[in-house]
LUMKEDO-833534 format. One record per residue (C-alpha): y, x, z; residue in one letter. Coordinates in steps of 0.2 Angstrom, whole numbers, padded with zeros to 4 digits, always signed. Layout:
BEGIN
YXZa ...
end
This chain:
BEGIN
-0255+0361-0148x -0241+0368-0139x -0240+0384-0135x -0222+0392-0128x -0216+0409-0133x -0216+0415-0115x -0234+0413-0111x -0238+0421-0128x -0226+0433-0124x -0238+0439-0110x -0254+0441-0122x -0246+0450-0135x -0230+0461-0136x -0221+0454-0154x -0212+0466-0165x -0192+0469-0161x -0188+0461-0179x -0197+0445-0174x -0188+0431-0167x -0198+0413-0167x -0194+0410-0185x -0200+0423-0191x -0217+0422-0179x -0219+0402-0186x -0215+0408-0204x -0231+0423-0200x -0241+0411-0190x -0240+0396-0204x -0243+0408-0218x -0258+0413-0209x -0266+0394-0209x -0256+0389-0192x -0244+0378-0196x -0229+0377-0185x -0222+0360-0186x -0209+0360-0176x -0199+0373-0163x -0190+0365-0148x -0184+0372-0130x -0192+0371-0116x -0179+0359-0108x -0164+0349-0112x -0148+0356-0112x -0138+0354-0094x -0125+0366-0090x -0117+0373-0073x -0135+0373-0063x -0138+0386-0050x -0149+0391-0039x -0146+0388-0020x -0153+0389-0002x -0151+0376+0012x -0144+0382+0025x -0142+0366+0036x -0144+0350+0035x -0138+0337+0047x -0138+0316+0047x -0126+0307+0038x -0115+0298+0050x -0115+0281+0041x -0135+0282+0032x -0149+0286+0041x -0157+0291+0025x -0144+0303+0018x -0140+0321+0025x -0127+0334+0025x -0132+0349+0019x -0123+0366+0019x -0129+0375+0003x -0125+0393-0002x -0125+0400-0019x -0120+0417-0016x -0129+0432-0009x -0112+0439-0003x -0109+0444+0013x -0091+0448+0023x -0086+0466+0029x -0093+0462+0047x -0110+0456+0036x -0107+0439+0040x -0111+0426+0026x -0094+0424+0014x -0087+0405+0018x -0084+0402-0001x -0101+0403-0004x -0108+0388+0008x -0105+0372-0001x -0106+0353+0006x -0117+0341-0003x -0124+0326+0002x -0141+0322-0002x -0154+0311-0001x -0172+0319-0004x -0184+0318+0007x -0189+0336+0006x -0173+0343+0009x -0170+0356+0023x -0166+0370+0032x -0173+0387+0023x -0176+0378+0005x -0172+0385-0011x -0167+0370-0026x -0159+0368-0038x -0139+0364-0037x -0127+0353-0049x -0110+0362-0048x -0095+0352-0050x -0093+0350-0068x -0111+0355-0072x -0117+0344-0086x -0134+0337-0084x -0147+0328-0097x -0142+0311-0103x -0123+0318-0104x -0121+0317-0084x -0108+0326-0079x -0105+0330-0059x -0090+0330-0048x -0084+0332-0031x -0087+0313-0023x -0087+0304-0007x -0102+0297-0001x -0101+0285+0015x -0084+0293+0019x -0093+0311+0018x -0086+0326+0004x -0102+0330-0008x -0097+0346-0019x -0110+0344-0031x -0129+0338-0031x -0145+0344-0027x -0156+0340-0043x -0174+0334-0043x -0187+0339-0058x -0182+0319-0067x -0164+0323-0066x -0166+0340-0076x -0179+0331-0087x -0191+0346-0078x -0206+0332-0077x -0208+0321-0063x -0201+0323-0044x -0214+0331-0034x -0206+0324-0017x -0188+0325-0020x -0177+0337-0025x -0185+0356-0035x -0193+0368-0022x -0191+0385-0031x -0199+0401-0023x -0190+0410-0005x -0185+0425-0017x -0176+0415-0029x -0160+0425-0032x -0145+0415-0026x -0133+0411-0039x -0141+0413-0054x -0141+0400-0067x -0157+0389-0067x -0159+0391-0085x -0158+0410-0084x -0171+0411-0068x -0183+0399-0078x -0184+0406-0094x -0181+0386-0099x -0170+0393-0115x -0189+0398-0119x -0194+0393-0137x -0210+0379-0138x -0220+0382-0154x -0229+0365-0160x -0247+0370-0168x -0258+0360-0180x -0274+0369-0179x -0286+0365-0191x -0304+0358-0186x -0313+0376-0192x -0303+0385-0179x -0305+0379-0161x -0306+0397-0154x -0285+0395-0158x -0282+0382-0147x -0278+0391-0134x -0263+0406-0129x -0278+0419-0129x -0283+0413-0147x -0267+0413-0154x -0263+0425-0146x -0278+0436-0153x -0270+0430-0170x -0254+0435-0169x -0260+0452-0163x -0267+0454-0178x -0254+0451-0189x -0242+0462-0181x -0255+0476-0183x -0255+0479-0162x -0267+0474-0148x -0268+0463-0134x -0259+0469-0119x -0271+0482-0108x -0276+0467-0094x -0280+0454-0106x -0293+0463-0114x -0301+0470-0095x -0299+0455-0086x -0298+0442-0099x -0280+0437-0093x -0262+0441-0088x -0257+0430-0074x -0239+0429-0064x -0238+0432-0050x -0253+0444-0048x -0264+0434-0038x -0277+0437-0023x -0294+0431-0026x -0305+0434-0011x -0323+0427-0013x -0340+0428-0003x -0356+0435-0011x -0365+0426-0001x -0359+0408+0000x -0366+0393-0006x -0374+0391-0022x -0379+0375-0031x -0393+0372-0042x -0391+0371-0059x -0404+0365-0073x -0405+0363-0091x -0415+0348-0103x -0422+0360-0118x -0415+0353-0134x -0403+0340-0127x -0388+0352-0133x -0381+0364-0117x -0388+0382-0118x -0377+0387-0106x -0373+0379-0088x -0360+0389-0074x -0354+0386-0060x -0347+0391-0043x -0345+0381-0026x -0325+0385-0017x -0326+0378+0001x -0311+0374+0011x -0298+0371-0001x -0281+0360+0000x -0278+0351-0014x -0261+0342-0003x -0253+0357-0010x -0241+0357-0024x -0244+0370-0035x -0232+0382-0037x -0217+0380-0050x -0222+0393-0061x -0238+0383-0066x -0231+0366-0064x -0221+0376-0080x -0231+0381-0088x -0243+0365-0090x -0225+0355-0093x -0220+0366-0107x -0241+0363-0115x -0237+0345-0113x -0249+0340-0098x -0242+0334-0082x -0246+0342-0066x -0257+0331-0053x -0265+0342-0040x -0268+0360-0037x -0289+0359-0042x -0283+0347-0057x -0270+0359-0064x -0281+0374-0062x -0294+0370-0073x -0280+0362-0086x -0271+0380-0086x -0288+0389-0088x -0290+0378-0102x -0273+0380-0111x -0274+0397-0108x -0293+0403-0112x -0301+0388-0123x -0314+0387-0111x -0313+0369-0102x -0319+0366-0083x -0323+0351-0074x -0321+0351-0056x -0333+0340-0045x -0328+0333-0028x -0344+0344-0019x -0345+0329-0005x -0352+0318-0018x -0361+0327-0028x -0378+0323-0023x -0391+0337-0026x -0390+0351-0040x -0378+0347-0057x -0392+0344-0073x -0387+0344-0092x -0398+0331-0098x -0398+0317-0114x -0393+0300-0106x -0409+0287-0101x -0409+0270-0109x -0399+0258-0101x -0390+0270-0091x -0372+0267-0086x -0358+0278-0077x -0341+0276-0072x -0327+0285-0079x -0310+0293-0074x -0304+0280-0079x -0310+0266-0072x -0322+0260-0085x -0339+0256-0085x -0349+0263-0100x -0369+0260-0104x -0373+0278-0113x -0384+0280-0128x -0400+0292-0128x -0389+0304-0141x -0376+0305-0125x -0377+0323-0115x -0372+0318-0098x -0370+0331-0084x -0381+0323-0068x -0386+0327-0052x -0399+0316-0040x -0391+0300-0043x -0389+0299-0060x -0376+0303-0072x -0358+0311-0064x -0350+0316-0080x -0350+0313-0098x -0352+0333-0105x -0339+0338-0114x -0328+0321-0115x -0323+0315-0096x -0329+0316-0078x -0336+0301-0069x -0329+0292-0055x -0341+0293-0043x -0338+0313-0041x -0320+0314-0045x -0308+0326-0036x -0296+0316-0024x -0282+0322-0011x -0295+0324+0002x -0305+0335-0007x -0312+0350+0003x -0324+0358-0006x -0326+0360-0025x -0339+0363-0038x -0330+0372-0052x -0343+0371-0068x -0340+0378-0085x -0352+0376-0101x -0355+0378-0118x -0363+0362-0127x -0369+0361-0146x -0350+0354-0155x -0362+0342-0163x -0369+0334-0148x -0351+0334-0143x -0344+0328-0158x -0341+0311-0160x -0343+0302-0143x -0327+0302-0137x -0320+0292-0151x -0337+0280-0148x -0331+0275-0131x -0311+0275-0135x -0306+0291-0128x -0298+0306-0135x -0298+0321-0122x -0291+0339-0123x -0309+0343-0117x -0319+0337-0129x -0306+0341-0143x -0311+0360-0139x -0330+0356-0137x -0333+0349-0153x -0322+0360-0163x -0332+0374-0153x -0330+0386-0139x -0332+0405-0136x -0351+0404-0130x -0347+0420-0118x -0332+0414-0109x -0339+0404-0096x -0339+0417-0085x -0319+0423-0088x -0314+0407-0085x -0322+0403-0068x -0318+0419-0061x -0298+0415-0067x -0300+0398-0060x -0306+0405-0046x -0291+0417-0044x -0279+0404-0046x -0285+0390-0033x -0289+0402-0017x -0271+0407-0020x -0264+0392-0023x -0273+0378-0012x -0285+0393+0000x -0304+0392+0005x -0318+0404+0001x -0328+0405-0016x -0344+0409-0020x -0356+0417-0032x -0358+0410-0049x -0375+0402-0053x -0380+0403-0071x -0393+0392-0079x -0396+0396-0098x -0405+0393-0112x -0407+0410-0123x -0416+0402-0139x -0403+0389-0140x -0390+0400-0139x -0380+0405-0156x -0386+0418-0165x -0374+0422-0176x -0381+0433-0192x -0372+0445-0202x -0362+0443-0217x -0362+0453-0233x -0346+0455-0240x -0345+0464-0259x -0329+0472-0265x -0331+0466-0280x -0332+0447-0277x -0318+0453-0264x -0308+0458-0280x -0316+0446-0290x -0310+0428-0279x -0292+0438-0272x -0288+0443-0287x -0281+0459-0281x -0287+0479-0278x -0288+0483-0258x -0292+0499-0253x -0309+0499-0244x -0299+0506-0229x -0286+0491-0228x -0300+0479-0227x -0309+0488-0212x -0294+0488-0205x -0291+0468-0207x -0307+0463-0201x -0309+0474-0186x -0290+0469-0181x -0299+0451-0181x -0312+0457-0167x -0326+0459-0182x -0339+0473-0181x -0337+0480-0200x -0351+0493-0204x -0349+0501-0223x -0364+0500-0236x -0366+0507-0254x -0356+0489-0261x -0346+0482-0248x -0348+0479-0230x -0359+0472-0219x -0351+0460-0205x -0355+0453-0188x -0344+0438-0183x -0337+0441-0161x -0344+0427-0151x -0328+0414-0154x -0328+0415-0172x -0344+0404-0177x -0332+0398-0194x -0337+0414-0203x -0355+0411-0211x -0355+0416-0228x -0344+0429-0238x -0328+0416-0245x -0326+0417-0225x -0322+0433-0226x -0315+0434-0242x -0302+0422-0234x -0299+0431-0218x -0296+0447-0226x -0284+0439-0239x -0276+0428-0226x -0271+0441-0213x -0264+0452-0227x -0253+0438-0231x -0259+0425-0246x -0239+0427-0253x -0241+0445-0257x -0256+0440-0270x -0249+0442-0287x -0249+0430-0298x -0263+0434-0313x -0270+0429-0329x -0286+0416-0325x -0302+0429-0328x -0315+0414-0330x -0322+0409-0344x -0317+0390-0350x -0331+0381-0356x -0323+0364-0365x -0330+0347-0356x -0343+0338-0370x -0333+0320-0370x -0346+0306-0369x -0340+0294-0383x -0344+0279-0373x -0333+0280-0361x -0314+0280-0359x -0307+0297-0352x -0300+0294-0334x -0285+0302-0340x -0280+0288-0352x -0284+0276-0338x -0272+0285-0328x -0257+0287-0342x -0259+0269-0346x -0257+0263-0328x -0244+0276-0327x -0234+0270-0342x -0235+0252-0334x -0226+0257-0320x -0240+0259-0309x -0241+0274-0294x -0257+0280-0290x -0262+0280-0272x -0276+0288-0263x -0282+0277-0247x -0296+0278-0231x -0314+0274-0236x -0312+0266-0218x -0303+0250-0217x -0296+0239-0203x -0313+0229-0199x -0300+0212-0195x -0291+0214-0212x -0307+0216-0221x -0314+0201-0212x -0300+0191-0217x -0301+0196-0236x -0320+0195-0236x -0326+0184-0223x -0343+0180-0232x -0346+0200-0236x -0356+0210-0222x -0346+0225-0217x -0353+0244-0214x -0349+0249-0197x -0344+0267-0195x -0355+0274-0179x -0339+0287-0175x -0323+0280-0181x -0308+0288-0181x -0299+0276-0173x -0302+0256-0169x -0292+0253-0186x -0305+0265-0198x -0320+0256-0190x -0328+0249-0207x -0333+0257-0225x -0322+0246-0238x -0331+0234-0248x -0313+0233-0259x -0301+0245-0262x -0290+0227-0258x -0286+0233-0239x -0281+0252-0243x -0270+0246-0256x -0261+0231-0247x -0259+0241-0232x -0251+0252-0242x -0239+0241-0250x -0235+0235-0232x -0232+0252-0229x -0218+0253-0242x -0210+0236-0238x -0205+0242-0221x -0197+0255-0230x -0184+0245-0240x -0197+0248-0256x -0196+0231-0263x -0205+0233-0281x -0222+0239-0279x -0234+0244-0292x -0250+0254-0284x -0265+0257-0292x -0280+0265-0286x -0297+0272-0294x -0310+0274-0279x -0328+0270-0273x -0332+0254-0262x -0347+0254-0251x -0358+0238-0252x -0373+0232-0240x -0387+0224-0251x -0399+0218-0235x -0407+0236-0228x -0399+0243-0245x -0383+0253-0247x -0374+0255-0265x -0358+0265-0269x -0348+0257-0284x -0331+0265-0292x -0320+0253-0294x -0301+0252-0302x -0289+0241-0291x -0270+0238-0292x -0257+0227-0283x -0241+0221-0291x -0227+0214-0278x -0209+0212-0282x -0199+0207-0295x -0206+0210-0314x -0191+0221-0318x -0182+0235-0313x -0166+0230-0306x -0154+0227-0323x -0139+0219-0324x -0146+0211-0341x -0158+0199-0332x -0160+0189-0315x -0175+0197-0304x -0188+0186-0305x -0205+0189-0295x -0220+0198-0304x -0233+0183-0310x -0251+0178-0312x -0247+0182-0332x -0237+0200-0329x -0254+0208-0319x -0264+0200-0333x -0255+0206-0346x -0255+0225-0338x -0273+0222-0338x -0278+0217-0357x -0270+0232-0361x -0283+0243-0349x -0299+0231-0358x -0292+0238-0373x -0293+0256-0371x -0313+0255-0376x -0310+0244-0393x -0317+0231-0389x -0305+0219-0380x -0314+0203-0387x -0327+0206-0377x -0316+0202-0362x -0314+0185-0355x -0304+0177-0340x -0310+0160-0330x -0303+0153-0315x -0308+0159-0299x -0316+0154-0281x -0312+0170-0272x -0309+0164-0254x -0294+0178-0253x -0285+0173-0267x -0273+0157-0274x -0285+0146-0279x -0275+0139-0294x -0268+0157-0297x -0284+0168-0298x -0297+0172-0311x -0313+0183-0315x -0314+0193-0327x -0330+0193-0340x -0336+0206-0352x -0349+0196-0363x -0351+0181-0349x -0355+0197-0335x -0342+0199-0322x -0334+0215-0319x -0316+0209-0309x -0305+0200-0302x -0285+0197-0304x -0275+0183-0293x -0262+0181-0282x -0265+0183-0263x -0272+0167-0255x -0252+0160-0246x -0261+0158-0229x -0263+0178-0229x -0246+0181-0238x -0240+0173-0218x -0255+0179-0208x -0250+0200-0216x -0231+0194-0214x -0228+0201-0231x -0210+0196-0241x -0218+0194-0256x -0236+0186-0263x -0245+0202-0270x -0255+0202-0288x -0270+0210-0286x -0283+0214-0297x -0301+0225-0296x -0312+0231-0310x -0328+0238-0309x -0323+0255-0317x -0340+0258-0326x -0345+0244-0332x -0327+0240-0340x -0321+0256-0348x -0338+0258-0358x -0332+0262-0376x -0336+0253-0391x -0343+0269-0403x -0329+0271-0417x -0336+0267-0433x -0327+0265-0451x -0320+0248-0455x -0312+0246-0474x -0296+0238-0476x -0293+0224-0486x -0283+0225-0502x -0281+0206-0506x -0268+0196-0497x -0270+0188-0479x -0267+0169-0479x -0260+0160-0464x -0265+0142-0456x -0257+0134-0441x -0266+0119-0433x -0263+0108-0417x -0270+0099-0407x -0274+0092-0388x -0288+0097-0378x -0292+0093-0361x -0280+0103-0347x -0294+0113-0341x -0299+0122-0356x -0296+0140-0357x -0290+0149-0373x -0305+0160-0372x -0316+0144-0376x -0305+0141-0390x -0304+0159-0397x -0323+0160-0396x -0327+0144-0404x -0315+0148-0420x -0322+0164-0421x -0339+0156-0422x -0336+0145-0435x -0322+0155-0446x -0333+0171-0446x -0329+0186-0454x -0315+0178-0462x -0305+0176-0447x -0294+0193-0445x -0283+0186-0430x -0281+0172-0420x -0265+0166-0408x -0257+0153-0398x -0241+0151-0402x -0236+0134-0394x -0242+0126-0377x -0236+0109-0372x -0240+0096-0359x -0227+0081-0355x -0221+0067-0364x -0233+0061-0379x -0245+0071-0372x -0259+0061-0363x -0260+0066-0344x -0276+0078-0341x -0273+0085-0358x -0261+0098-0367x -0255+0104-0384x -0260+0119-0391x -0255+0127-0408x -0265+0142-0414x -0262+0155-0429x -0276+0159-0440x -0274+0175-0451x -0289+0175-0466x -0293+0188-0477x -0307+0193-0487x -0314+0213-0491x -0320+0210-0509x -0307+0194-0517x -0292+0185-0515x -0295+0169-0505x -0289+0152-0511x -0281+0138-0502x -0296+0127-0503x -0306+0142-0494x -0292+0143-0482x -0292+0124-0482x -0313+0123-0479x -0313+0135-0465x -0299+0124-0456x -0309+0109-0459x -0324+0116-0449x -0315+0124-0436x -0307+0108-0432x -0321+0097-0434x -0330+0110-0422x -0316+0110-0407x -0318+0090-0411x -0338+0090-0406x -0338+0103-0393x -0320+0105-0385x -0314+0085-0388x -0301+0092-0397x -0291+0078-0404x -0281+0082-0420x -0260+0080-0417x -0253+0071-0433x 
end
């Protein structure tokens, strides 16, 4: 939200010792955060304001003239206008003429875009400087050629000065809890507050301060509309008020135009910019409807079946039952809350205007502007909440503002409402001492009084604390950490001193069947590994590509076209991520992520936790020891026996080559705990490493986190005192079998003997039959209760090899 200093300025007077710094620093402390300060316009130089005095054709273009411009209010002894003061500027507007006030370009003045102006000769005509449009003094968009500024514009003085444009523009992220902020009259409700002062004596009895005063004259007796209300559709409230005779040709005036321009919206027309200012500047959105079109009464209703609407924008939508809709005879002319339709919108031949101002439920409202692709200032105030009494503030002001700006007559307001449905906000208990207890400090009873009531809270005093009743535009505060929070946040969080913790610590019982997340973490850590947290919504076209056989979970109100799926992997968070870093210059990636996925089993739905990790890059830092050379299959796998190790029992762990349809076919493998799959590991299938335009083929791997850090329970195990013997055998096996085959069927025949196994050779070439390779393993033997002897060594060889013969092939290298 932006909000410039000016307007604020208007609400609330600051304190002398504040300058904007010093408001962002209060405002941010307070749970406003500023993100930024800029001006309210570029920077341009030598700028002034001037008055048409005549304006002639150009002798040599019919569609230039030569004007004579004054910029001085001085007059001679005989009170004839001073010659110095008329200058002669050819200019080429279509609006520029005899009696206007603009804006005038000095020689030398120095515009936006580093334009500097000098005298010129245009068509063999003198120009002594330029008339400037809005575009030229990056003001917004021309409105008909060059700036129209008001008849009493003092000559002369700088444009800068006259506009205020040195004014200060505070950017605003307000949170989703607090949409009574997002507006000048919130914030400025707030700031009030923290500078222990009030709001300035016409906000509070007419609800606003407005410049110039305006003339609002309005007939008791004109037209009404019908208003009606569907019970339990979501709108309790319904206004609105029928202007007659209005000019929306007009151009509304300067000072508005401003004002929107500095808020960031654009002005369009005077009914249009109206109800945008009454927005900025209350909270309270409008919609104006072209009366002409409107066909009947307006109704708040649900949206039938099969019901479509145009929008503002020229699409056509089919609504949803769930969908409040504002209606009249014809069927729906507005989607509540979100956008107008077409069929009622305001236009340049507009006459006559219904105004209408509601309050709807924020959940009705929640939601359905991101389910049909839109994102509106409208509905961004609707679903976070509005002031459920404002309606009638902010009609009467709009009211004010469009008989002065574009004429006609207004009528009454009708009101339709719905008193059950209305909020009915209940009291909240506050205790000193959970006060003291959650701040952490001693307040005196008085200074929290003080705090509350300052926020527009009625406080009334009991035997432990107080008892609270929220104002109509604070419908955040519903139980007492609300208002533990307000009364520490308006005193100023940074002025809590730091204490000792109170609360009694109660050590966690460790389950000894599981590994402690925290030595997950180190381990990953010490690998190199970065934790990440990613979405639980994931691009729906990179899942697909990942997982084209997995049915996804649609999310019925995404947040935007990209989060429209649950994850069914923690795969997509993680290698938009690394994507992420790789535009950045971060070349060697190692991210890990522990995290729930979200599976669809028919009608059924299951979380799981998983543990994923993506490895991209080159396998070392950069050293001048070694050559970089990329991460492989073997580096990730490696990371990852040391993770199956953690719970002692890493033999249970198996890998075997893999089908995934994401991954390198001949690079990839599952990953088995006692023949029962619990991951994957394996390089990214090439044909996505080009479709995701990534430099490098990422190693991925994901674990089913419970089912892979149960711990073996430790028990005693007695070490040998008799010496280990070592045998080394070789043989050839066909290519395909794995070393976890081999490992198993040793350990089946060796028994408790065998203490470790190892390859230590691995060959496949010349004296090696094709489809077969060469392995050497390492076999330590020991006993517990004797010293073995080379025959029992000898034996246990004998039967190990003659098993690999029978059930591997296994052929005995001489």
């Amino acid at each position: 939200m932006k909000l410039p200093l000016s307007w604020l300025r208007e609400f609330v007077q600051l304190p002398a010792d504040w300058n904007v710094r010093e408001l962002a620093a209060r405002l941010t402390q307070a749970g406003f955060e500023v993100e930024a300060i800029t001006p309210a316009a570029e920077g341009f130089t030598g700028v002034v304001v001037a008055r048409i005095i005549s304006a002639e054709p150009h002798p040599q273009a019919s569609k230039l003239q030569v004007c004579r411009v004054r910029v001085s209010d001085d007059s001679g002894a005989d009170g004839a206008p001073a010659a110095a003061a008329d200058l002669q500027i050819v200019c080429g507007a279509p609006n520029a003429r005899p009696g206007l006030v603009s804006a005038l370009a000095i020689v030398g003045a120095r515009l936006p875009g580093d334009k500097t102006i000098g005298a010129a000769q245009l068509r063999g005509v003198q120009s002594q400087g330029m008339l400037c449009s809005s575009r030229e003094l990056a003001l917004g968009e021309d409105i008909d050629g060059i700036l129209e500024l008001p008849d009493e514009a003092p000559l002369g003085i700088d444009l800068r000065r006259y506009l205020d444009l040195d004014d200060s523009v505070l950017e605003l992220n307000i949170t989703a809890n607090r949409g009574d902020a997002m507006s000048v009259l919130g914030i400025a409700r707030e700031v009030a507050t923290l500078a222990d002062t009030s709001l300035k004596g016409s906000v509070v009895t007419t609800g606003t301060l407005l410049t110039p005063t305006l003339r609002a004259p309005s007939n008791p007796d004109g037209e009404k509309i019908t208003l009606r209300l569907e019970p339990r559709a979501g709108a309790a409230r319904l206004l609105a008020r029928v202007v007659r005779g209005v000019d929306n040709t007009r151009v509304s005036p300067l000072w508005l135009r401003e004002r929107l321009r500095r808020a960031g919206l654009r002005a369009i027309s005077p009914v249009v910019d109206v109800t945008n200012y009454v927005m900025l500047e209350l909270g309270q959105p409008l919609h104006a409807y072209d009366m002409a079109r409107v066909h009947g009464g307006l109704a708040a209703r649900r949206a039938r079946a099969g019901e479509r609407m145009q929008l503002l924008d020229g699409r056509e939508i089919e609504l949803d039952t769930d969908v409040l809709v504002i209606a009249d005879e014809g069927g729906a002319v507005g989607l509540a809350g979100v956008m107008g339709g077409a069929s009622s919108a305001i236009n340049a031949s507009t006459t006559d205007v219904v105004l209408e101002a509601a309050w709807f439920k924020p959940e009705i409202v929640a939601g359905r502007a991101r389910r049909f692709g839109l994102q509106t200032d409208a509905a961004q105030r609707f679903e976070r909440g509005v002031d459920w009494r404002g309606q009638e503030r902010a009609l009467a002001l709009a009211k004010r503002l469009m008989l002065d700006i574009a004429g006609g007559t207004a009528g009454p307001v009708v009101t339709s409402e719905l008193p059950d449905e209305l909020p009915r906000p209940a009291g909240v208990s506050l205790r000193y001492k959970q006060l003291e207890r959650l701040l952490g400090i001693s307040l005196a009873p008085s200074h929290v009084e003080q705090r509350l009531k300052c926020l527009g809270l009625e406080v009334t005093s009991n035997s432990g604390g107080w008892s609270v009743q929220p104002p109509s535009w604070r419908f955040d505060i519903a139980i007492e950490a609300d208002l533990i929070e307000e009364v520490g946040r308006i005193g100023g969080l940074d002025m809590i001193e730091e204490r000792a913790s109170q609360l009694p610590i109660e050590p966690r019982v460790l389950n000894s069947g599981e590994v402690e997340e925290r030595v997950v973490l180190r381990t990953l850590n010490g690998r190199g590994y970065q934790e990440v947290i990613t979405f639980g919504f994931v691009d729906p076209a990179l899942q697909q590509q990942l997982f084209a056989d997995q049915p996804s979970i649609e999310v019925l109100n995404p947040i935007s076209a990209e989060l429209a799926v649950m994850r069914s992997s923690l795969w997509p968070g993680l290698i938009n991520a690394a994507r992420t870093n790789l535009q950045r210059q971060q070349t060697r990636l190692r991210l890990f992520e522990i995290a729930h996925r979200f599976l669809r089993d028919g009608d059924q739905y299951r979380e799981q936790k998983m543990l994923a990790g993506i490895a991209l890059g080159s396998r070392y830092p950069e050293q001048w020891g070694a050559k970089a050379t990329p991460v492989d299959f073997f580096d990730v796998k490696d990371d990852l026996q040391v993770l199956l190790a953690l719970g002692g029992s890493a033999a249970e762990f198996s890998f075997e080559p893999s089908s995934l349809n994401c991954l390198h076919p001949g690079r990839s493998a599952r990953v088995l705990r006692g023949g029962t799959a619990v991951g994957h590991i394996g390089e990214l299938h090439p044909n996505l490493v080009r479709s995701l335009d990534l430099t490098y083929a990422p190693l991925l791997f994901e674990l089913d986190y419970l089912d892979t850090f149960r711990a073996k329970l430790a028990q005693f195990r007695e070490v040998s005192r008799y010496p280990q013997i070592r045998r080394d055998i070789s043989f050839t096996v066909p290519e395909h079998v794995a070393f976890a085959s081999l490992r198993e069927r040793v350990s089946l025949v060796a028994g408790d003997l065998l203490q470790q196994i190892s390859a230590f050779d691995l060959y496949q070439g010349k004296g090696v039959e094709i489809g077969r390779k060469s392995v050497a393993l390492g076999l330590i033997l020991q006993d517990l209760s004797r010293t073995l002897t080379d025959q029992d060594a000898d034996r246990v060889v004998h039967a190990v090899l003659g098993d690999l013969q029978s059930k591997l092939d296994a052929r005995i290298r001489e």
